[in-house]
N, C-alpha and C positions, 0 to 999 in steps of 0.2 A: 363296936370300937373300930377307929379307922385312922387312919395316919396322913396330916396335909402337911404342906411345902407353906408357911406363913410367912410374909415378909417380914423381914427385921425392920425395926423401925430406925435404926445406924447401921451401916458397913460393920461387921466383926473383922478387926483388925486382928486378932488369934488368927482367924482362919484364912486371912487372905497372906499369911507367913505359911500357916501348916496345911494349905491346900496340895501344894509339888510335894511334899514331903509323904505326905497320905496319899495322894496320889501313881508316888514312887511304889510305896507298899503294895496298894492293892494290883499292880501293876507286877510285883515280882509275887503274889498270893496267884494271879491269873496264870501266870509260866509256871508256877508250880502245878496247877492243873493238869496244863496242856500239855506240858510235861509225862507226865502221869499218865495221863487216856493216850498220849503216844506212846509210852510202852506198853501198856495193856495193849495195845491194837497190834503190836509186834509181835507178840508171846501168844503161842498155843495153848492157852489154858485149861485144854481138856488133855494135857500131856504134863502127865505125873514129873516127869524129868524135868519141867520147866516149872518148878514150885506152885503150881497154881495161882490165885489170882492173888493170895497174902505175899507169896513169895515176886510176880512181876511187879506188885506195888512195893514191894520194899526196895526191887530195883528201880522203880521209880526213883523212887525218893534219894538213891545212888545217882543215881543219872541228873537229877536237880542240881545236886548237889555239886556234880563235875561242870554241870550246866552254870551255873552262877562263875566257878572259877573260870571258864573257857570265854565267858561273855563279858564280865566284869573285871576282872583280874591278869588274866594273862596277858591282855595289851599293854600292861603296862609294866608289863617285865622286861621286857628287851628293847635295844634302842634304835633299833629300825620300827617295829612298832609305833613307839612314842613318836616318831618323826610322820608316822602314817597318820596317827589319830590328829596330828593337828594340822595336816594337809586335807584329809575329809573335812577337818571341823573347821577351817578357813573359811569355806565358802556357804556353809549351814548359817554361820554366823554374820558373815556379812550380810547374806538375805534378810537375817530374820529382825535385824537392826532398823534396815529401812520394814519390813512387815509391823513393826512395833510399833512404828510412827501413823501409821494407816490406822491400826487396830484401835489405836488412843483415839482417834480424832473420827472414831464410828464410820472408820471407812473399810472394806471389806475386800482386796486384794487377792484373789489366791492363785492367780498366775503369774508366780515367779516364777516356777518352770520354762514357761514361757519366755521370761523375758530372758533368764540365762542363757537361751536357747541361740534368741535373737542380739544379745553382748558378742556371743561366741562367734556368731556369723559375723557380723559388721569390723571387729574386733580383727577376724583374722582378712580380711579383704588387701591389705596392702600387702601383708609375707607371703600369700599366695599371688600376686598379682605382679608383684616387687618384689620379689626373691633375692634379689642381690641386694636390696637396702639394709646394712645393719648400722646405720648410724646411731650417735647417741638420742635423736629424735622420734627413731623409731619405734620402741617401746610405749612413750609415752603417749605418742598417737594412737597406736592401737588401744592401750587403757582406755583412751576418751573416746574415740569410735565404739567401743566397747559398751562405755556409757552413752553414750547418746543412742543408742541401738537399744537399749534398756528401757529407756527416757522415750525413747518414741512409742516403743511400744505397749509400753504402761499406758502414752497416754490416749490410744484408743479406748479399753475400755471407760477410763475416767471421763472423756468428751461427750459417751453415748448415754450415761449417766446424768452430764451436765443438760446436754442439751435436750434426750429424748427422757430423760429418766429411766433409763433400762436398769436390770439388776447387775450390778457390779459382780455380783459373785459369778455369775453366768458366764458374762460378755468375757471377764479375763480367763473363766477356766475354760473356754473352749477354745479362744485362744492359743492356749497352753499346746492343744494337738495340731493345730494349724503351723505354729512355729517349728514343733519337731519334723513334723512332716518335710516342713519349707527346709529342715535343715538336714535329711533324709537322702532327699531329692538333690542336695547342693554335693553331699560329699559323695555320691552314687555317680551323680552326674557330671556338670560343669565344672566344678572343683577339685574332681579327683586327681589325683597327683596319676601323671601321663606315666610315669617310671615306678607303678606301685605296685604291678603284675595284677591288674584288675581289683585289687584290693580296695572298698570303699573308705578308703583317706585321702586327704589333702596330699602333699606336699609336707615332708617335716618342717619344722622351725628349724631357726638354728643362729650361733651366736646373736646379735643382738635382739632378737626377736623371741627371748627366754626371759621368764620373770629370772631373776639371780639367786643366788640362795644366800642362809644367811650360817656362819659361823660353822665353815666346812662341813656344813650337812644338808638333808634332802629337805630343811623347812625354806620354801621360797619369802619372799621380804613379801609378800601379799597379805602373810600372818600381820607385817605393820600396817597395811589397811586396815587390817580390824581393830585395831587398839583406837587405829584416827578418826574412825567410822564412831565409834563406840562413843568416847568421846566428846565428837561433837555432836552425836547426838542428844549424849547429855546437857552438854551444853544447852544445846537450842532449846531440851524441855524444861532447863532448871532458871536459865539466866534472860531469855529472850521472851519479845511478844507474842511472836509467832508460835513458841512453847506455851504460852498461856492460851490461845487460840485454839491450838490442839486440842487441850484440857476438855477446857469449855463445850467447845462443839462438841465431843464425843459425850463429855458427861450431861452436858445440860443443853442442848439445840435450840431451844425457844431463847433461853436468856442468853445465848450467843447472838443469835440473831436478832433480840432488842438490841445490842451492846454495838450492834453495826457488822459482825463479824460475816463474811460473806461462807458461808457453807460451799457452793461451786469452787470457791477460789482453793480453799483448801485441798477440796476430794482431788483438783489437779496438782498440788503441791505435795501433797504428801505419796500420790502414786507416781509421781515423777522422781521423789527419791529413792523410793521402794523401788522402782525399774532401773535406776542407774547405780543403785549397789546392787541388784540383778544380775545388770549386765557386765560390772565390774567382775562381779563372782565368776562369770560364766566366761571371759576373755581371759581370767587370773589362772583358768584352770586349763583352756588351751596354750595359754602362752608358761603352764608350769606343768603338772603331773603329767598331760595329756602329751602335749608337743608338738601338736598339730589338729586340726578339726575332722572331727571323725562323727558319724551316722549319730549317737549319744552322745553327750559332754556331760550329761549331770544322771546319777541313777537313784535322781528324785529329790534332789536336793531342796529342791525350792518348796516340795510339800512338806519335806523334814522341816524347814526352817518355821512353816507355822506353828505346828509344836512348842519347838524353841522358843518361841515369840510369848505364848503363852504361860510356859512352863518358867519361863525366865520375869514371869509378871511385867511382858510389857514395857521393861524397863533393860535400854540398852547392857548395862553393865550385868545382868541378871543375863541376858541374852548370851553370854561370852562362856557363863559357868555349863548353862544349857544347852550350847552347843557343841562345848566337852563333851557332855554325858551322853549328845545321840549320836556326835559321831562315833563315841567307842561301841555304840550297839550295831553300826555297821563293822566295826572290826569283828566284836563280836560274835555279829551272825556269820560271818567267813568261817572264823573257827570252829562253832557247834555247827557247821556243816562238814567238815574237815571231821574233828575229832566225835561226833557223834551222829555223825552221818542221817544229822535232820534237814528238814527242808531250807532250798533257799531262801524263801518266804520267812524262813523267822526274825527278821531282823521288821520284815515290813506289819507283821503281827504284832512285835513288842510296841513298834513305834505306835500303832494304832489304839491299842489297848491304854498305853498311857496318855493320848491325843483325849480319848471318850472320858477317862479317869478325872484328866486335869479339869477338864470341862465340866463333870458332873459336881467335882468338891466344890470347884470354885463359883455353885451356883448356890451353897452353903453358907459364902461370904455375905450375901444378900438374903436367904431365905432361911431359918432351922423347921426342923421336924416337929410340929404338936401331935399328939395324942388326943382326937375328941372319941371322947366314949359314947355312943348313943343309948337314950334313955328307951330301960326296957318295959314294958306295956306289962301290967298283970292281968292275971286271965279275970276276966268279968268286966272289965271297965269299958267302956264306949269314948272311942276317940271325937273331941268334939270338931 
């Protein structure tokens, strides 16, 4: 008896609903584990005074339990909190909006890090450069330097793709350390603010040169990009041709390309917007949290947003609930480092564990589980 992966011969729409939701589970059944074997590894189990191994799993199971409230719960009890998780969760979501568009259309993007990297640089070029500029112009330019720093640089690897046929996935993630590096090197170097006592930052921001915030608290008006992001992205895949394009290409490539639809044309269009809400993300956040361009601008935003991208099915407004939920697991992981003095890693764990999770359900959508029994041979018989 042995168990195969059979194609469905339809999409199960059950499971393409209850794929995140099962995949949430198996994903708080993992940190329950890991949980677990972390305090056994703690505990001296050959010392009677430490309950032995029933007694440090029972404190496991204590610690789990502090664990879900410290990760899940307590960010959103206080309202400096609440104002944090939707400043991480701005920029998750903005990536993962334009990554949706990519992922629909079987295009495979995964250096947004990257381009956030290069939004941030290009983005701050003028308040480092023009310091005294705070006109009402000046905001508005850095956003679109921001973006076109995005937009360019998406569209490397999309060109080498078009023209040489390289793998997409590659060419953008290495990318990815190229730009950190270039952006490393800018706040160390050239960029660093002359009056910083050697410190590797810019130059702070300062009045016009601030996202603003919105209704006397720390949410910046960037959180409205993401509603107009969101949007029209729906728009383009509900109401336009280019959203029908998308579809096609990603789901069916042959019958695109009878239909006339140019594949190249797309793989450029859709990482050209995936790099300019990139690079939006990554200028929203030197020109809001941050305040000036420093050695990091994102601690890993743009790999968090694929996640999101999937977890949220793909679909911008799904995109906005999923970017909630990972950015509270960077709150999260602050606090079960804080109050249970676990690694800083756990936040990059949780994200991981339900990244593989959502992946593996959602290949459930397409294929179920048979059971083929193999037939068993009685003794005497000659197989012919």
């Amino acid at each position: 008896m042995r168990v195969e992966l059979v194609r469905r011969s339809e999409r199960s729409a059950a499971m393409a609903y209850l794929s995140p939701l099962l995949a949430l589970l198996l994903t708080l059944i993992g940190g329950a584990l890991i949980v677990i074997v972390w305090r056994l590894s703690t505990v001296d189990l050959s010392n009677p005074a430490s309950g032995g191994f029933f007694g440090a799993l029972q404190q496991g199971f204590v610690d789990y339990g502090r664990f879900l409230y410290v990760f899940f719960i307590e960010p959103l009890t206080e309202l400096w909190s609440l104002e944090e998780l939707v400043a991480k969760a701005t920029p998750i979501i903005l990536v993962a909006i334009g990554l949706s568009l990519c992922y629909l259309s079987n295009t495979w993007n995964i250096g947004a890090e990257g381009q956030i990297a290069v939004g941030a640089i290009t983005g701050s070029f003028l308040p480092i450069f023009f310091p005294d500029w705070h006109g009402p112009f000046m905001l508005p330019a850095m956003l679109i330097l921001g973006m076109l720093g995005g937009m360019a640089y998406a569209a490397i690897p999309a060109l080498l793709k078009i023209r040489f046929g390289t793998n997409e996935i590659l060419t953008s993630l290495m990318l990815v350390y190229v730009a950190q590096l270039f952006l490393d090197y800018l706040a160390r170097g050239p960029w660093r603010n002359p009056a910083g006592h050697n410190f590797p930052d810019s130059r702070a921001f300062d009045g016009g040169q601030i996202l603003p915030t919105l209704f006397d608290t720390n949410i910046r008006i960037s959180l409205i990009f993401v509603f107009v992001a969101a949007f029209a992205a729906w728009f383009l895949m509900r109401w336009t041709k280019m959203g029908f394009q998308i579809k096609v290409l990603g789901q069916a490539p042959r019958a695109g390309a009878f239909a006339g639809f140019s594949q190249s044309r797309m793989v450029l269009i859709t990482f050209l917007i995936s790099g300019a809400l990139a690079g939006l993300a990554g200028i929203s956040e030197v020109a809001g949290p941050v305040g000036q361009l420093r050695t990091t601008v994102s601690p890993g935003y743009g790999f968090t947003a694929i996640i999101v991208a999937f977890l949220g099915r793909l679909n911008p407004i799904g995109a906005i609930f999923a970017g909630f939920l990972l950015a509270l697991s960077y709150l999260g992981g602050e606090g079960a480092q804080i109050a249970l003095g676990m690694s800083d890693q756990t936040t990059r764990v949780f994200q991981g564990m339900l990244l593989f999770f959502v992946l593996a359900c959602d290949s459930f959508i397409f294929y179920r589980l048979q059971i083929v029994r193999t037939p068993v041979m009685q003794t005497g018989t000659v197989a012919s």
